[in-house]
N, C-alpha and C positions, 0 to 999 in steps of 0.2 A: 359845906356838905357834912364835915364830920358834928357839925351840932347837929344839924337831921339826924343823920345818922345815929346819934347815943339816942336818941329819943324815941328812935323806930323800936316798936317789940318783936317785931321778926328778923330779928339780923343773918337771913341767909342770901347771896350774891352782889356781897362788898361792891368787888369790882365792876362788874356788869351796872348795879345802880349806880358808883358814881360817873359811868362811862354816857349813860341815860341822862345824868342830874347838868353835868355839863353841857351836852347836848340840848337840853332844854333851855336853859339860862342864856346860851347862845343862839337859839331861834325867840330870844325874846322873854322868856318865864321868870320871874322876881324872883329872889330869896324867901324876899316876904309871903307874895304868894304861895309858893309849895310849903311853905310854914304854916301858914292860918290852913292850907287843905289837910296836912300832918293833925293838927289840931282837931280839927275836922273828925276825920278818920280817926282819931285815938277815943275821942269822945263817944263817937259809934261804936265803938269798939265795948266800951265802958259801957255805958246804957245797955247796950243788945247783950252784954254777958257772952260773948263772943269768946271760944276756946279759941288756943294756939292753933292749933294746929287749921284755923279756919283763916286767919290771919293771912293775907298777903306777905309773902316774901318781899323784901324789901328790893330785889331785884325787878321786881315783879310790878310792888307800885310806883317804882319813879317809872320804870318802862312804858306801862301804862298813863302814865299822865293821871297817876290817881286821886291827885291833889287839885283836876279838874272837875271830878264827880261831887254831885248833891247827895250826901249822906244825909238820913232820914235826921232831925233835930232830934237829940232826945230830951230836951228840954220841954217838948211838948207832954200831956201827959194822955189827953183824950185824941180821937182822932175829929170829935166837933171843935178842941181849938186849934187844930189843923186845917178843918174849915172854913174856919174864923180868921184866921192868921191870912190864909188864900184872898178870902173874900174883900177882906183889908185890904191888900195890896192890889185888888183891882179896882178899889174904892165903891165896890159895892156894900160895905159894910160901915 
């Protein structure tokens, strides 16, 4: 937890998320997992030019299972290769 933790940008509700982050890991949740969603989230964070103060509270995203959400790629850069990338993966492409 405390590597999540140094790497969260909203360090507010210590306690509360690590009380959440245990809770998770024991209904099942990987390290791994809520890592690669942290990644996730930071990247969107980065891409979208995202203020603090819009930032999830870090209480707030293990609470929520936030490391389960699809944040938009920002690797994408058009929303046709976002089409494209869709269409791909139905193999209609």
């Amino acid at each position: 937890f405390e590597a999540l933790w140094s790497r969260y940008p909203r360090k507010q509700g210590k306690k509360d998320a690590l009380r959440h982050y245990v809770s998770a890991r024991k209904k099942g949740a990987t390290y791994e997992e809520i890592s690669q969603g942290l990644d996730n989230y930071l990247k969107y964070i980065e891409a979208k030019n995202i203020e603090t103060q819009f930032i999830k509270h870090g209480s707030a995203w293990f609470c929520q299972h936030s490391w389960e959400d699809e944040y938009e790629n920002p690797d994408y850069e058009t929303s046709e290769e976002r089409l494209n990338e869709w269409l791909r993966s139905r193999g209609e492409l």
